[in-house]
C-alpha positions in Angstrom: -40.0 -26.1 54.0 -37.1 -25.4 56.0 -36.2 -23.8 59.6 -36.0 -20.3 59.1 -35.5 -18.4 62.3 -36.9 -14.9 63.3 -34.5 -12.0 64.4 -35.9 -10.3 68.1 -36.7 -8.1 69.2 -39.8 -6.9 66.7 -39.2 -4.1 64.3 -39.7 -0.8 66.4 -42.1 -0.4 63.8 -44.5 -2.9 65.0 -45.4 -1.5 68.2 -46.2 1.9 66.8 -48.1 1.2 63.8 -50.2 -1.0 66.3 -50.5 2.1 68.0 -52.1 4.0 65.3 -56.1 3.5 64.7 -55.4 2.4 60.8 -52.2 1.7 61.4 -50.3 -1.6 58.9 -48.1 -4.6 60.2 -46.5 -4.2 56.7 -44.0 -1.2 57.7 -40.9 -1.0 56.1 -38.6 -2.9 58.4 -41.1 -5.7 59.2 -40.9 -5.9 55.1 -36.9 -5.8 55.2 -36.3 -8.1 58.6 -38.9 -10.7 57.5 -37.0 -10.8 53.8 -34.0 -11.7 55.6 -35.0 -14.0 58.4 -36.9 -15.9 55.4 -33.6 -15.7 52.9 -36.0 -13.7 50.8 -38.2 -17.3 50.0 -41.5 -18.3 50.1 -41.8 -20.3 53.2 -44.1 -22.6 52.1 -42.8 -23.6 48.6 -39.1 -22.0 49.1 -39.5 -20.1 45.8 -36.5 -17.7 46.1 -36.9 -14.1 45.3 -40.4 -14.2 45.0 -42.2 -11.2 42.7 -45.4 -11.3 44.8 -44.6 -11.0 48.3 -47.3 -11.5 51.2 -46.9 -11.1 54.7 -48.9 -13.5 55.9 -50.3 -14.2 59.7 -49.3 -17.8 60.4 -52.3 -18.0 63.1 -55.0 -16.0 61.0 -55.6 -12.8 63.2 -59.4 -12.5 62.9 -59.3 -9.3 63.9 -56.8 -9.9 67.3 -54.7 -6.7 66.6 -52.3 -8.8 69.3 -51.9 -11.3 66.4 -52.8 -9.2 63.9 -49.0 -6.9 64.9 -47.3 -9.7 66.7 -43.7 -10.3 65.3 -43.9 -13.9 65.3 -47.0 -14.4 63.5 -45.7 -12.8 60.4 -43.8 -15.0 57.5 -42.8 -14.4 54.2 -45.0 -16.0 51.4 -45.6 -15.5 47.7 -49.1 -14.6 46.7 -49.6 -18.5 45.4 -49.1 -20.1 48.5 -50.8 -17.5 50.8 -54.1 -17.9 48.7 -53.6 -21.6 49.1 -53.3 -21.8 52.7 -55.8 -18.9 53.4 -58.5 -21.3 51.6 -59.1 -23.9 54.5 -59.3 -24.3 58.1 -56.9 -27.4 58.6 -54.1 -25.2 57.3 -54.2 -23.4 60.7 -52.3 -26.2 61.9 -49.4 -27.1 60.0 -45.6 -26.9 61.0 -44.0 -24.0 61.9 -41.1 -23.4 60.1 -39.7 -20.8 62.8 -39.8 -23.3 65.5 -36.8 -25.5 65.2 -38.5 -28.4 67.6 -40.7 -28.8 64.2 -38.4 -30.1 62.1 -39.9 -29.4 59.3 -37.7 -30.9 56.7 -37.2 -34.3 58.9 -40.7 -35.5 59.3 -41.6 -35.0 55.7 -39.9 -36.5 53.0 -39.8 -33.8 50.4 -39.5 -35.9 46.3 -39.8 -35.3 42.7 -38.5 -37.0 40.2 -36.3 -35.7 37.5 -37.8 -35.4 34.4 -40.4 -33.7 32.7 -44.2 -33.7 33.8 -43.3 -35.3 37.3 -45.1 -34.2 40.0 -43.7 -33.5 43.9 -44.7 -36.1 46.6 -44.7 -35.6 50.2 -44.7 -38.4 52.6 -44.7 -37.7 56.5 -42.1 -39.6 58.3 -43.8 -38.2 61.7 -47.8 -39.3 61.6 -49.5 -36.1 63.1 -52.0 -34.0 62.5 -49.8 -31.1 61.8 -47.5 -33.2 59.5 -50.6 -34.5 57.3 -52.0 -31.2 56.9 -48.4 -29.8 56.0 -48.3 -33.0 53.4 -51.7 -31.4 52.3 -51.0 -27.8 51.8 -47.3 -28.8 50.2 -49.4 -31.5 47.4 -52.1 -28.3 46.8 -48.8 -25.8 46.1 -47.1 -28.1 44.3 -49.6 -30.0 42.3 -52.6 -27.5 42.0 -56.3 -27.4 42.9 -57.9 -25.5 40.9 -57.4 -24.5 36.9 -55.8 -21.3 38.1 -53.6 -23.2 40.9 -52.6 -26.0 38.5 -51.1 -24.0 35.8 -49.2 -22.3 38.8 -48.2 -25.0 40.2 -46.6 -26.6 37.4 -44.5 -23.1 36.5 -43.8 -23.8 40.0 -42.5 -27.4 39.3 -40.6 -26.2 36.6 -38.5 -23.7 38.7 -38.0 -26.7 41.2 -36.9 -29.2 38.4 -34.3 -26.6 37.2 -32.5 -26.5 40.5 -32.5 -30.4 40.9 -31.0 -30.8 37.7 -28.2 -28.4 38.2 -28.2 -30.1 42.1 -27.8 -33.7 40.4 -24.9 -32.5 37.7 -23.2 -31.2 40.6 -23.7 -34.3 42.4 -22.3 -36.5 39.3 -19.3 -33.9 38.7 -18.1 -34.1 42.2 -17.9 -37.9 42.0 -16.1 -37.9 38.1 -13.1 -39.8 38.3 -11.6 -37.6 36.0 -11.9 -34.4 38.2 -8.7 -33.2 39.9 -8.8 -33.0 43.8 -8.8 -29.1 43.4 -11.9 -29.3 40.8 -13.7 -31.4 43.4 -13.3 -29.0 46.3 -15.0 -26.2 43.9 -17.5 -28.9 42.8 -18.4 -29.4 46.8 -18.5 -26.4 47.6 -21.3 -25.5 45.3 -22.9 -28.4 46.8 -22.6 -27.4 50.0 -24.1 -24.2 48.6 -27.1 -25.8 47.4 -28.1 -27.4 50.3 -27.8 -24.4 52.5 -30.9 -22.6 54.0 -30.9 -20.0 52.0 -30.5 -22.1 48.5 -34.1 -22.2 46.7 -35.9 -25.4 47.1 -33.7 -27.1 49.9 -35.7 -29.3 51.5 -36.2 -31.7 47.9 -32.2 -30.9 47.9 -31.4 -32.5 51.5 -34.3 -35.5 50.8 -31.4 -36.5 48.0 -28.6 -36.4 49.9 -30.4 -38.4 52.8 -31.6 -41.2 50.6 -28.8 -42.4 48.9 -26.9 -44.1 51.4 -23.8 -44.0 49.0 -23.8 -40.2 49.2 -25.0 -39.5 52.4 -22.1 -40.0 54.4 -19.9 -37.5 52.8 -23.2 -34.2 52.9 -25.1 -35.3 55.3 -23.4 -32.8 57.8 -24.5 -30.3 55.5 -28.5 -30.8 55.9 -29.0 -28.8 58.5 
């Protein structure tokens, strides 16, 4: 999970669907904005380019038609997480990703080790209540719950995996002594490309660059 900020004002859309007695908060540009404010990911796992899109209600609406139409209630999620989180009560209080005073990729450490099988661990570097049931949603997407949820999860994994391999060769390729100077600066810049917001998976991206004090110095500047 990663900051994703949300364009204002509200699609025009909003206020006059809201208007309408069966009226839908998924009008076309509420579809297209929240595709771009979200860098067409999955908030929640950062799947990119998801092929079952939700827009969820971050605060479930419960029939508030305020909430229920109100712009900043509405995220981007793929059908996997939104089931996930829509299952229990404490995942009405996570971290928002929209709100930048969350920090959302700093208070948990985001992990998964690189080879086959591995699963993704979450530890919180901030001990509240919103960062534990964030740790808990992000170990039920990643890892499964059910039958169903599992076998998800790990197609999930293996997405993930794919991108940290390619993220570590990069990583080893930029720091080859055999690379020429101008090699390295198109090495780094597909780094630097990779741990960008709109890059799939970033937040188990950044977690490598943070721990290894070796690297850190040099793309650290680039976590954000």
């Amino acid at each position: 999970m990663i900051f994703a900020a949300k364009s204002q004002p509200a699609p025009p859309c909003l206020a006059h669907e809201k208007a309408k007695a069966s009226g839908t908060y998924r009008c076309d540009d509420v579809l297209h904005a929240i595709k771009k404010d979200f860098y067409n990911k999955c908030y929640i796992c950062e799947q990119r380019e998801p092929t079952t899109i939700n827009v969820e209600h971050f605060t479930p609406h419960k029939g508030n038609r305020d909430l229920e139409f109100d712009w900043d209630n509405l995220f981007y999620a793929c059908a996997h997480c939104n089931n996930i989180k829509l299952a229990q009560a404490q995942f009405d209080n996570i971290l928002n990703v929209t709100n930048k005073l969350h920090e959302v990729d700093r208070k948990i450490r985001y992990q998964i080790k690189p080879y086959p099988k591995e699963k993704a661990t979450f530890e919180p570097i901030d001990n509240t209540e919103a960062v534990r049931n964030t740790i808990t949603l992000l170990n039920a997407v990643y890892n499964g719950t059910t039958t169903l949820k599992t076998i998800e999860a790990g197609n999930l994994r293996s997405l993930l995996l794919k991108e940290i391999r390619t993220f570590n060769d990069l990583l080893f390729r930029y720091y080859d002594e055999t690379y020429t100077e101008e090699e390295k600066v198109v090495v780094k810049n597909d780094i630097i490309r990779h741990l960008r917001s709109s890059s799939a998976f970033t937040a188990f991206k950044r977690w490598i660059i943070l721990d290894l004090e070796n690297i850190r110095p040099d793309f650290e500047q680039y976590c954000e």
